[in-house]
N, C-alpha and C positions, 0 to 999 in steps of 0.2 A: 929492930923488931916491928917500931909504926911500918916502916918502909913493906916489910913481911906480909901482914895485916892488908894492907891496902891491896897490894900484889894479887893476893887471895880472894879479897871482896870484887876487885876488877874481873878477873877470872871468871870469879861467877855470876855478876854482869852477864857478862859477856856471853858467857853460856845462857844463861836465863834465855836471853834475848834470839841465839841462833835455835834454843827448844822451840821457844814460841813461833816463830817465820816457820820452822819447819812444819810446825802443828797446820798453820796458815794457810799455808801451802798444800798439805794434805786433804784438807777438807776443801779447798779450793780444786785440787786436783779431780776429789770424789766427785766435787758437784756436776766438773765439766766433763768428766766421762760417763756419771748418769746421764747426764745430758745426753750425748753422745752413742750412747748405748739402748737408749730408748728411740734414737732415728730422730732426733732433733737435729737439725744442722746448727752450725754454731752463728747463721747470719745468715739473711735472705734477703740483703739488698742487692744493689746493682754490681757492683763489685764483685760479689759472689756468684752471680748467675753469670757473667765474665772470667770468672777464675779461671787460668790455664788455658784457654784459649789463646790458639794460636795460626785461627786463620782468619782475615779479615773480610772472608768475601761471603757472597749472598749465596748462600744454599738452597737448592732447587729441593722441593719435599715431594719424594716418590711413591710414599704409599699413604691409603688412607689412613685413619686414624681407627674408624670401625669398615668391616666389611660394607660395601653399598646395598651389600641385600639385608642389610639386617637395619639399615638407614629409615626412617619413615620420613621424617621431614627435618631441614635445616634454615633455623632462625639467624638472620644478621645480627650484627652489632648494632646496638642504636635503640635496642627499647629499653623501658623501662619497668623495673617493678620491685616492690617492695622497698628493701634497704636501696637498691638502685635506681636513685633518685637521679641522678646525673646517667646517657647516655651510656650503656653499658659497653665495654671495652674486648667481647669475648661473643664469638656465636654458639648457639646450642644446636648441638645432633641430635635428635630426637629417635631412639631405636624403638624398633617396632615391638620385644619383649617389653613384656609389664613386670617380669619375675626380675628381680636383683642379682645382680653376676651373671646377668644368662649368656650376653655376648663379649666376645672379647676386644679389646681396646690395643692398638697398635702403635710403635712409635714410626715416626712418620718420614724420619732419615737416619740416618749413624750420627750419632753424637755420645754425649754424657747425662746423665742425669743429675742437676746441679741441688734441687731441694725437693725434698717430700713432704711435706704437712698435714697429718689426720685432723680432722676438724669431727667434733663428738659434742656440739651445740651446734644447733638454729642461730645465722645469723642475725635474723629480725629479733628474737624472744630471748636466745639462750639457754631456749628450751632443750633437754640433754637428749640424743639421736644416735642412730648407729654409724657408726665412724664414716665418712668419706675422705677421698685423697686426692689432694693439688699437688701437681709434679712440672717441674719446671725443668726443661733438656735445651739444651747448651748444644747447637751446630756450629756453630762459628764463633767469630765475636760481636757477628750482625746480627744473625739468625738466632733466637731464640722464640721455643713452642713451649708451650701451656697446654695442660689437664687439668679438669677440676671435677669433682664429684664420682669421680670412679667410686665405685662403690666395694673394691676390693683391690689387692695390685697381687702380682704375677709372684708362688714362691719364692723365685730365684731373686727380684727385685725387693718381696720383703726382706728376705737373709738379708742381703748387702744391707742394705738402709740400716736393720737394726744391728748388724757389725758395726763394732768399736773403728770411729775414726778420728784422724786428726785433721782440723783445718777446713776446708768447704769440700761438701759431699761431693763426689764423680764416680757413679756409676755406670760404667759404658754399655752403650745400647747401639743396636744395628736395626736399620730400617726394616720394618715389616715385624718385628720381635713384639713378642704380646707385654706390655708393661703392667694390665689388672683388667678390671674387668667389671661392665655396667651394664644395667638394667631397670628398667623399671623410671628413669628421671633421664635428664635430658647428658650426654657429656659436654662439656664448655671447654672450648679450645678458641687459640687464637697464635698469632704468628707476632711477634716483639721484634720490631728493627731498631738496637741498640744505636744504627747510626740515623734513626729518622727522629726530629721532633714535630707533630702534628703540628701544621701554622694556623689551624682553629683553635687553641689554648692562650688566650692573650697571656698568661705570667704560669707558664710549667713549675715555676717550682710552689704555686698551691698545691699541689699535686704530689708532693713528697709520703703520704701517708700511702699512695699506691702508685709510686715511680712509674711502673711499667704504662700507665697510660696513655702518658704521651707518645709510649712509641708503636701503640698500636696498627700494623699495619694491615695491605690490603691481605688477606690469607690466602683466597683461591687464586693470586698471581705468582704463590709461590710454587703453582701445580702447574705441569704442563698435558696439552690436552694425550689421550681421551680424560686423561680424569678430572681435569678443570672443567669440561663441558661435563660429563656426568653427574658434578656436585650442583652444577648451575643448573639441570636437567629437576630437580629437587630444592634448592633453595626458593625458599619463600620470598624473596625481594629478587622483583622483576627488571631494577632503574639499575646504574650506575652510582656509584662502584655496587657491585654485588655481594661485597663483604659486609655492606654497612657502612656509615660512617657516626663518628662521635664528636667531633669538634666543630662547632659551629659558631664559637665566638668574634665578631667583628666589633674593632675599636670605634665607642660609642654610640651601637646599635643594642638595643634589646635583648636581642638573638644571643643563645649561648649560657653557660653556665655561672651562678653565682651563687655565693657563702657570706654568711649571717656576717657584719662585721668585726672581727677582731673573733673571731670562732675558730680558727686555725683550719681555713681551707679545706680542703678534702678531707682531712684526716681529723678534723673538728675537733671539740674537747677535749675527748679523750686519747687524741696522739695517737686516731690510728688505730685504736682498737677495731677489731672485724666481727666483732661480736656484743650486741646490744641485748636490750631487757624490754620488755613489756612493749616490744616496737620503737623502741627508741634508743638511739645511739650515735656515731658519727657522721650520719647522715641527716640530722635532725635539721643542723643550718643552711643545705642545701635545695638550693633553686635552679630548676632548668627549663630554661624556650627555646624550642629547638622543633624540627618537623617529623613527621611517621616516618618511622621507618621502613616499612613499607609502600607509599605513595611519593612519599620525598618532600611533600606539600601541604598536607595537612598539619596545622600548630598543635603543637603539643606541649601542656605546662604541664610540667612534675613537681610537687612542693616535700619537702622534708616534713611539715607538721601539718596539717590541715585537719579542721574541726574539733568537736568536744574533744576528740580523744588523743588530739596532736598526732595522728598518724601517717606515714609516708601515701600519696596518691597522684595521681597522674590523670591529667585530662582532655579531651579535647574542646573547642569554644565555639562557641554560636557563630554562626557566620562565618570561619575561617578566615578572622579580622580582628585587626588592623596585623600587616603582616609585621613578624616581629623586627626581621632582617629591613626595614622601612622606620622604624620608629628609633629617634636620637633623641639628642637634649631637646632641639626646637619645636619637638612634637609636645610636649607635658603630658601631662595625665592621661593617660589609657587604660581602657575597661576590657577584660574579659571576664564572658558569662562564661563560668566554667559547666565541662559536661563532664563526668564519666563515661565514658565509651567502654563497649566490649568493642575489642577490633575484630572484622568481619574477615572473610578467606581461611585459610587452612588452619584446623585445630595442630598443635604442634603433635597431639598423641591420635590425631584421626577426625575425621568427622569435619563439621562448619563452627564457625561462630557465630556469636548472633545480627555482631553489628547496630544494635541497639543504644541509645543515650538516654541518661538522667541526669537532668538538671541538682546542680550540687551548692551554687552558691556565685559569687564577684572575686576577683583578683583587682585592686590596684596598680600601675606600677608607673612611675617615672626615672626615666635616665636620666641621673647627676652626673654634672661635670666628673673627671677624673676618675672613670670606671665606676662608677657606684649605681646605686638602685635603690629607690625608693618602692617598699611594698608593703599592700596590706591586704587582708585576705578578711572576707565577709561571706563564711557559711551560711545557708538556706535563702540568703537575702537575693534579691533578682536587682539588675541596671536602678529602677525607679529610686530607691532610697537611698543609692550609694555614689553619691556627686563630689566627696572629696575626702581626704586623708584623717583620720581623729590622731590624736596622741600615741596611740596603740601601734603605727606605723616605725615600721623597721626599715634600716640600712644594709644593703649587700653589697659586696664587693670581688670585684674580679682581680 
């Protein structure tokens, strides 16, 4: 009869326990087809934008991305602003409508379309905005293109996206096919060579909170002419490469990008969030010396915090000195007068800029052995008063 008893109470163990998994499991399952069904992908690292690829070579891009009569002007990689405190890894198309959705946006070969992401906040504030879309398409296992800021995407691309799927998104796309559609802001595109690492990043894996950086490649070498000379016929940087460039890091030089220490590199405290508050966010411990993107030669520092208000700014220096790619350990302490600059030449949406400077303040900085940087920042103050480091000096690291 004990033996009975037991028998019984196991039983329903047993069961108890395969109700609950199953329960588990259910609301596990809900989650990830909400997921799924709202056009989230289940993953947008490296791995994912590779998914199912299954050619290993360099794809040639046929068509443009906007029509070139609806182009006004085309910014390289390599400026700076706002949350992009560091070298920026993508150029802007700048169309001539000012209304939203006016032109339409093309993909630029046959491939897939690996992720969609609406973004419905300001990345500097987090202030709440009308949707845009970052689209990542998959040519190869080289060759991957970038979209960012469409400001609508194409019916037939939103269906799919928001169809129930399993595993990593693959929408197929054939070059020339309208993917969505901008107006009014700049589109941001760039060309990712999954088999290139830039050798101006001394340690790639800081860079984990946005992978693709590193493999930022040259774009207009993935065109063959007339339309390579057409886009060069409009882009705004005159030097080589024409694409831009963003790595500028040399092993104990100055020159190049650095993070607050022990702040988690690129992707700083908060792991990679892309979305901050009040101007502050993962880009707060980020430092960069590096030159115009447009002249090639003119310094350029970008600081994550600067002033009362800790806010991200970029500047140019008096004198265009001491050059930074010249300054190691054996140099010590160096002064730049920081400027604000407007930068002068083509408005991105028409017209001139002013090319104007405003004295803003002193940057300290010395190169420590073993990748590091000594820095201190001294808003409104000029050279005379600021001859050496107080306590309030920070550590950066590459």
């Amino acid at each position: 009869m004990k033996r009975r008893q037991y028998s019984q109470s196991g039983f329903a163990h047993v069961l108890l326990v395969i109700i609950l998994g199953l329960a588990i499991l259910a609301v596990v399952g809900f989650a990830v087809m909400n997921k799924i069904k709202h056009g989230k992908s289940l993953g947008a690292g490296e791995a994912d934008w590779k998914a199912g690829c299954t050619s290993a070579d360099r794809v040639t891009l046929t068509h443009t991305p906007m029509d070139l009569a609806d182009i006004n002007t085309i910014l390289p990689m390599g400026l700076t602003a706002g949350a992009h405190v560091t070298p920026i890894d993508h150029l802007y198309f700048y169309p001539k409508a000012k209304e939203r959705d006016a032109v339409p946006v093309y993909a630029m070969a046959d491939g897939v379309i690996k992720d969609i992401t609406e973004r419905t906040q300001s990345t500097d504030t987090g202030a709440a905005k009308k949707g845009e879309f970052r689209i990542i398409m998959q040519h190869s296992c080289q060759t991957i293109t970038y979209f960012d800021l469409v400001t609508s995407l194409d019916p037939a691309i939103a269906k799919a996206w928001k169809a129930p799927h399993i595993g990593s998104l693959s929408i197929p796309i054939k070059a020339g096919q309208v993917i969505g559609r901008i107006g009014g802001q700049s589109l941001d595109t760039a060309v990712y060579n999954m088999n290139l690492t830039l050798p101006g990043f001394i340690h790639p894996a800081m860079y984990t909170g946005e992978f693709w950086k590193v493999h930022a490649d040259d774009f207009f070498a993935y065109f063959n002419d007339p339309l390579r000379s057409e886009f060069l016929a409009i882009d705004a940087r005159k030097i080589p490469p024409y694409s831009g460039k963003i790595d500028y890091d040399q092993p104990g030089k100055l020159i190049g990008n650095w993070f607050l220490e022990g702040s988690g590199g690129y992707a700083g405290p908060k792991d990679g969030s892309q979305v901050g508050s009040g101007g502050h966010g993962y880009w707060d411990g980020h430092l960069s010396i590096h030159y115009d993107p447009y002249d090639g030669k003119s310094i350029v520092v970008s600081v994550g915090r600067f002033g009362p208000d800790g806010q991200p700014q970029a500047f140019s220096v008096t004198g265009n000195a001491p050059d930074p790619a010249k300054v190691t350990t054996a140099t010590g302490l160096v002064r730049y007068e920081l400027l604000q600059k407007d930068p002068g030449g083509p408005s991105p949406t028409g017209g001139t800029q002013n090319n104007q400077a405003h004295f803003l303040g002193v940057i300290l900085l010395q190169v420590l052995p073993g990748e590091k940087l000594k820095v201190e920042e001294f808003p409104g103050l000029t050279f005379a008063p600021v001859t050496s480091f107080t306590p309030a000096a920070k550590i950066y690291e590459r």
